[in-house]
C-alpha positions as CSV (number, residue, x, y, z in Angstrom):
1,X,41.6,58.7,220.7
2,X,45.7,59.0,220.1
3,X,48.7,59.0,222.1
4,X,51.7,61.5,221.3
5,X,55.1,62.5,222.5
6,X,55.5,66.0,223.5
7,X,58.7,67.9,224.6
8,X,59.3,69.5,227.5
9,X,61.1,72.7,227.6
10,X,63.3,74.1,230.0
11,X,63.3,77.3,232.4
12,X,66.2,79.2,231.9
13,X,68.2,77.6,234.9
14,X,67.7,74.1,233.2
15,X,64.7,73.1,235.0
16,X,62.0,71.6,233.2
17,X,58.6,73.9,232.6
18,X,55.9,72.9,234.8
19,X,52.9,74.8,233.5
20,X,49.4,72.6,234.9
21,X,48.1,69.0,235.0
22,X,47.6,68.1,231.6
23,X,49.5,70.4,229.9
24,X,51.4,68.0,227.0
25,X,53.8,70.5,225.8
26,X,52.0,71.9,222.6
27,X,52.5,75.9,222.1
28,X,49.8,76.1,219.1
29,X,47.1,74.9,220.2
30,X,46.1,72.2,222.4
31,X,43.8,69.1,221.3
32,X,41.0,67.6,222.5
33,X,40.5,66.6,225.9
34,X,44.4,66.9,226.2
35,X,45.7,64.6,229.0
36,X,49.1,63.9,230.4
37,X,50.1,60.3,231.4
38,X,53.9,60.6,231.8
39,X,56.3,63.5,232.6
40,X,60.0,62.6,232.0
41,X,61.5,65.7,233.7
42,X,64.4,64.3,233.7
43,X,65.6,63.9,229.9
44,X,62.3,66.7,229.0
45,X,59.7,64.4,227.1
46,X,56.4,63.2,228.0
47,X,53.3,61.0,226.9
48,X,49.9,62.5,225.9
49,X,46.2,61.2,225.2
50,X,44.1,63.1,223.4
51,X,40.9,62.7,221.0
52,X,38.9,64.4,217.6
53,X,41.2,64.7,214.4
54,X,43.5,67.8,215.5
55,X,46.9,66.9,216.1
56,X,49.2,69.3,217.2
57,X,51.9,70.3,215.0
58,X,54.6,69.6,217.5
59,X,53.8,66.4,218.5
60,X,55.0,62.6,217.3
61,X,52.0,60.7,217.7
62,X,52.3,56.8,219.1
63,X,50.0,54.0,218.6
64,X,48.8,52.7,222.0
65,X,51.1,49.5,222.0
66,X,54.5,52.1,221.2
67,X,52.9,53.9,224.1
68,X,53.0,51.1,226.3
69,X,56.8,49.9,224.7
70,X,58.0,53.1,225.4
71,X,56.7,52.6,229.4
72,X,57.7,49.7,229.7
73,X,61.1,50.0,228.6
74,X,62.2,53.1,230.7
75,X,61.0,50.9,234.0
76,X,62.5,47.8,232.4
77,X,59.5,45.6,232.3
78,X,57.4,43.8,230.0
79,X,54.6,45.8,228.0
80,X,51.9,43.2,229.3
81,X,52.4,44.2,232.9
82,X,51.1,48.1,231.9
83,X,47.4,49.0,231.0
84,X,46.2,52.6,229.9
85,X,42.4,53.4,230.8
86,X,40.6,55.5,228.5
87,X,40.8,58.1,231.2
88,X,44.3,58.4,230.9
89,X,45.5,56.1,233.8
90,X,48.7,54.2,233.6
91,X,48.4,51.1,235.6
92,X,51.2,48.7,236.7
93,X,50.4,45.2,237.2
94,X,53.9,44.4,238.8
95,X,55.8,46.8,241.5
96,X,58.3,49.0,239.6
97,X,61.3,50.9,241.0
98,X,60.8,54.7,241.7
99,X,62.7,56.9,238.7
100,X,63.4,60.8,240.0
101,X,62.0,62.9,237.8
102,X,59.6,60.6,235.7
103,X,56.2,61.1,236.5
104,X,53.4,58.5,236.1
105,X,50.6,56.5,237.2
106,X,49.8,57.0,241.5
107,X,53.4,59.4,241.3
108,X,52.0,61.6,238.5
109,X,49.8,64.1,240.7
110,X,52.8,65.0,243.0
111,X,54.8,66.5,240.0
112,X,53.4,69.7,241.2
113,X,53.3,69.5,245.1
114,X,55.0,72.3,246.8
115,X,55.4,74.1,243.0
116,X,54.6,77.9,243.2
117,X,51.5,79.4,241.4
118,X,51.0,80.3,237.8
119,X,51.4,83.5,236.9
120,X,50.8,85.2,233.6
121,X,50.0,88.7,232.6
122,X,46.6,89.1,231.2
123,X,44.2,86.2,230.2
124,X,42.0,87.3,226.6
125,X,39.1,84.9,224.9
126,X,38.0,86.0,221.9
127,X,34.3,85.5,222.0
128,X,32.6,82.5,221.0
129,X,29.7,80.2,220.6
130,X,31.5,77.6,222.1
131,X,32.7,77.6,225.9
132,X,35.7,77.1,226.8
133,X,36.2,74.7,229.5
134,X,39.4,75.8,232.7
135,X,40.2,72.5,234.4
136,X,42.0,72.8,237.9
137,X,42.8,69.9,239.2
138,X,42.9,68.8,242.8
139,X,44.0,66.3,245.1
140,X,41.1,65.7,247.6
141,X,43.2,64.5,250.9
142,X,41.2,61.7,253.2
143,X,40.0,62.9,256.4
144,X,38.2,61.4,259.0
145,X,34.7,60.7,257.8
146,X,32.2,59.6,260.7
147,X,31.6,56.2,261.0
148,X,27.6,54.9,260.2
149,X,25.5,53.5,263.3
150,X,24.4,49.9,262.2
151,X,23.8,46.6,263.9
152,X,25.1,44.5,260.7
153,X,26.3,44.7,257.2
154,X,26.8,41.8,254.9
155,X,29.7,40.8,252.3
156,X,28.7,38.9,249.4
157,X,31.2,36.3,247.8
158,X,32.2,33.3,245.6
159,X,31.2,30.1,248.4
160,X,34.9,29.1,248.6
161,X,36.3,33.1,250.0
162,X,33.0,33.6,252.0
163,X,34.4,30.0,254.0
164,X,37.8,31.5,254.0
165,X,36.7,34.3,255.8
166,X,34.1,32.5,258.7
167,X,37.2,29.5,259.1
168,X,40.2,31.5,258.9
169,X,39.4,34.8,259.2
170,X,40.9,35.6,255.4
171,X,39.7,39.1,253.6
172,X,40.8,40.7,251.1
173,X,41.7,44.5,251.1
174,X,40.8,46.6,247.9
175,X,42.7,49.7,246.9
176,X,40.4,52.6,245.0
177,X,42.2,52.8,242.3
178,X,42.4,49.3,240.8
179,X,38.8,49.2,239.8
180,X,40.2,52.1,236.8
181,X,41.4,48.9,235.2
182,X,38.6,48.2,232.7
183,X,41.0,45.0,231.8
184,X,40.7,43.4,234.8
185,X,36.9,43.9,235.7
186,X,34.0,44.6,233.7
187,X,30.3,45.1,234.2
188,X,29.3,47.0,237.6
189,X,32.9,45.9,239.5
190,X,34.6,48.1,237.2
191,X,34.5,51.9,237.6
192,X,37.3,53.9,235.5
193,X,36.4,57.2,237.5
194,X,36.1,56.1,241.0
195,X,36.9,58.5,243.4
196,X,36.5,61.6,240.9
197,X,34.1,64.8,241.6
198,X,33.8,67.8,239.2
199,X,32.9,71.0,240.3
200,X,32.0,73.8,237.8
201,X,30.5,76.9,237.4
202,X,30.1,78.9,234.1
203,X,31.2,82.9,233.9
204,X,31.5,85.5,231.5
205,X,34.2,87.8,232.6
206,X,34.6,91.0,230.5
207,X,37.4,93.4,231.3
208,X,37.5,91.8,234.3
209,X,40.8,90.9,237.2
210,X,41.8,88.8,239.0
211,X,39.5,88.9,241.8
212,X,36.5,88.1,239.1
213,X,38.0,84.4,238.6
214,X,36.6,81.3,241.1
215,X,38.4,80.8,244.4
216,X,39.5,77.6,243.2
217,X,41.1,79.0,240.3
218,X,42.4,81.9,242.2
219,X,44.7,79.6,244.3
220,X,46.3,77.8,240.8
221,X,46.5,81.0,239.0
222,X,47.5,84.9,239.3
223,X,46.4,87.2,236.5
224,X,48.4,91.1,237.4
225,X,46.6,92.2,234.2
226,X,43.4,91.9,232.9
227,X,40.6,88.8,232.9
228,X,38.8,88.4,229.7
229,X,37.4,85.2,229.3
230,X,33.4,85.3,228.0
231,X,31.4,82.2,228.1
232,X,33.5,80.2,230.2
233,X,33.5,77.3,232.2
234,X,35.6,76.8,234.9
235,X,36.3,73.0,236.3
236,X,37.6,72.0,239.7
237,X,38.5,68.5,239.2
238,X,38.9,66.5,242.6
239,X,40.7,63.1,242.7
240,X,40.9,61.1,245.8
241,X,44.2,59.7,246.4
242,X,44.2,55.7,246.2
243,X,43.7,54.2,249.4
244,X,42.8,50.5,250.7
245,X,39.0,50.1,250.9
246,X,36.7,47.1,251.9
247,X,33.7,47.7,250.4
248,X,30.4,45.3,251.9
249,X,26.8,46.1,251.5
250,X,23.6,47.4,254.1
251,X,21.3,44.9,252.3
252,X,21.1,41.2,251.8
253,X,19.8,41.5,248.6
254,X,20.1,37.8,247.6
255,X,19.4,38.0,243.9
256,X,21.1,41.2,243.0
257,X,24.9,39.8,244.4
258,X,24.1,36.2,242.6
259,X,23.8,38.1,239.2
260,X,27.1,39.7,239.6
261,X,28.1,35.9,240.6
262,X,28.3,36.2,244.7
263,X,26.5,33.1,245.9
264,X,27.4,33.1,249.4
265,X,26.2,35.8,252.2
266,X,28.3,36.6,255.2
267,X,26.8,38.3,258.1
268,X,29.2,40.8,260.2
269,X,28.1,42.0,262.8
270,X,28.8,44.8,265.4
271,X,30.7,46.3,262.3
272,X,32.7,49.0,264.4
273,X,34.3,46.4,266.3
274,X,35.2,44.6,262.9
275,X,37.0,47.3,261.8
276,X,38.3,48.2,264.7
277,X,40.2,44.5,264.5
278,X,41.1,44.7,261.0
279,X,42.5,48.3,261.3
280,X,44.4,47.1,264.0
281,X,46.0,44.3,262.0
282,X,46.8,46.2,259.1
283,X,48.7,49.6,261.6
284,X,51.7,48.7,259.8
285,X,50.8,49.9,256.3
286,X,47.5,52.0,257.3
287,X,45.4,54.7,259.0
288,X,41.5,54.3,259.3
289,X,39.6,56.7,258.2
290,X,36.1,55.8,259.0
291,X,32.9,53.4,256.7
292,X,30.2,55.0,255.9
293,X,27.3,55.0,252.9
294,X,28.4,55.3,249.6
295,X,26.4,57.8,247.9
296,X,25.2,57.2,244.6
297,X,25.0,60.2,242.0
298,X,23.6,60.7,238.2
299,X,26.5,62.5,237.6
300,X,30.1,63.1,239.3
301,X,29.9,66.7,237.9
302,X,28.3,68.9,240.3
303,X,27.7,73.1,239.8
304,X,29.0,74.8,242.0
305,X,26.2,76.6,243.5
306,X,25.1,73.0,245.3
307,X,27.8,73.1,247.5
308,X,28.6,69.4,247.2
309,X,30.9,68.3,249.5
310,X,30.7,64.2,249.9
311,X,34.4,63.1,249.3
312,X,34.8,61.6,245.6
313,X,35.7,58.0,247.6
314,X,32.5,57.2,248.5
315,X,31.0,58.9,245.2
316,X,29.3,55.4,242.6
317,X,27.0,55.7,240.2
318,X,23.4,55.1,240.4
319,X,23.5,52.2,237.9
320,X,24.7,50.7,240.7
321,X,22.5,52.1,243.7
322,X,21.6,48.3,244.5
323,X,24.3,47.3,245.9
324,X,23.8,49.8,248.8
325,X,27.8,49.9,249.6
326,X,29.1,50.4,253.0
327,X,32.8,51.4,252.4
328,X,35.6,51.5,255.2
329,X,38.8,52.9,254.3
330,X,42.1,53.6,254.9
331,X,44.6,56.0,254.2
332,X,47.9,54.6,253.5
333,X,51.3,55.2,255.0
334,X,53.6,53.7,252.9
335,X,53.4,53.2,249.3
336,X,52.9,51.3,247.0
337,X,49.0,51.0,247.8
338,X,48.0,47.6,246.3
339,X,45.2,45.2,247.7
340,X,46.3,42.1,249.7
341,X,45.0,39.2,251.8
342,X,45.1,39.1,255.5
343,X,44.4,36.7,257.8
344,X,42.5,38.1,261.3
345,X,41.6,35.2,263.4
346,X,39.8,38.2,265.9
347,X,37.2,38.7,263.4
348,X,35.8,35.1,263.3
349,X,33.3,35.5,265.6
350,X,31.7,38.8,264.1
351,X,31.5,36.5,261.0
352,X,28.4,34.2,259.9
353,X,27.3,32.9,256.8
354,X,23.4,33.6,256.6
């Protein structure tokens, strides 16, 4: 894996050249698994990741740590409050100050809200023994998701938070998107692709239009001439925005929780009215959107043809079936989304350790 500095042109009125996601500004070719992690609009440069042994001719390639200097120093901050996940996530540690036109980390997937769609004139593939893969990325936007029908659920912690939580009413509040940080956690806590789902489907499209390519590709991209694209496989990559979760479990499964180091068991019950208190307590910053089963999955990549359509929040792998998670979340109304501790007095007596 390598990190490089690309250029980003400019459109003929000065704007900067939008393209897709994950285009890093290479006009040769691009290289492997080609990712963007910053877009600088505003003085036209940007940060890749990419792997194999092709570098693109038009490229400066950084080490990881000039990759992280160069972060930190355009939001003025110290390189050890910035991690990059193998999967291309910048991660701040620390709030920093909005920049208009940079791009990066939670801001990076709005570069191309309200942008207009792709056009070119006529898409040709050689053929090939090897596919090649389309990626079209997508945010997946929370909606209400019904909530489960259960007497209790359970939330397994350290002794000293699980008494915080029965005497004081104290809980933490998770955000999706911090369990990317392979740093930070480790083992089955940490999940660098939560909230991810891949669609595909594979085509061969010979002398073929427009109307020949996916749906989901049809709203990114317009083709007025002709298709040729043979032994392809097309991608629809959804990410769930981050959003605050509180993740507890159906199952008091003792000895499973006290290998991931949870000694303590607390009982909620009547969970609807548990959220119903915390939801209220937290109005300021969030909208509930319902708890229900997480559902656990070989893969996150799905063809097309099963018609997949659990939201990529509640999507875990089944490594980690055991824990049976119950996750409640919310959508946030205000960033920055980061977790935080709140005390709720109300939900005391919905709590019991057992």
């Amino acid at each position: 894996m390598f990190y490089f500095k690309f250029k980003i042109p400019k459109m003929p009125d000065g704007s900067p050249v939008l393209y897709s996601p994950n285009w890093c500004g290479t006009r040769d070719r691009c290289a492997k698994n080609e990712r963007g992690l910053l877009y600088n609009d505003k003085e036209y440069w940007g940060i890749g990741q990419a792997e194999g042994e092709y570098i693109p001719s038009d490229v400066e390639v950084l080490s990881k740590e000039d990759t992280i200097k160069l972060i930190s120093s355009l939001f003025n901050i110290s390189p050890n409050e910035i991690n990059i996940t193998n999967d291309a996530q910048v991660i701040f540690r620390v709030p920093v100050d909005d920049i208009e036109g940079v791009y990066v980390g939670e801001k990076l997937a709005h570069r191309w809200d309200n942008k207009p769609t792709a056009y070119c004139n006529d898409i040709i593939k050689e053929p090939s023994l090897h596919p090649l893969t389309l990626r079209f990325p997508r945010k997946r936007e929370l909606t209400s998701i019904p909530c489960i029908s259960v007497e209790n659920i359970y939330k397994f912690l350290k002794r000293e938070y699980a008494e915080d939580m029965v005497c004081k009413g104290n809980i933490r509040i998770a955000t999706l998107h911090e369990f990317h940080d392979t740093v930070q956690y480790s083992g089955s806590i940490a999940d660098a692709h939560q909230g991810e789902k891949t669609l595909y489907t594979r085509k061969d499209i010979i002398e073929g239009s427009q109307k020949d390519l996916p749906d989901f590709a049809q709203e990114s991209l317009h083709v007025a001439g002709k298709v040729n694209l043979p032994n392809t496989i097309f991608e629809k990559f959804e990410e769930s925005p981050n959003c605050y979760i509180y993740c507890t479990t159906l199952k008091r499964d003792v000895k499973y929780w006290l290998s991931t180091g949870k000694d303590t068991c607390v009982k909620i019950k009547d969970p609807i009215e548990f959220f119903k208190i915390v939801t209220d307590s937290v109005a300021d910053k969030a909208e509930f959107v319902g708890f229900a089963k997480c559902i656990y999955v070989h893969s996150r990549a799905f063809d097309t043809q099963t018609r997949y359509t659990d939201h990529p929040a509640l999507l875990k792998l089944s490594d980690n079936s055991k824990q049976r998670e119950v996750r409640a979340i919310w959508k946030a109304k205000v960033p920055p989304v980061e977790p935080f501790i709140i005390t709720i007095p109300k939900i005391i007596p919905l709590c019991t350790i057992v």
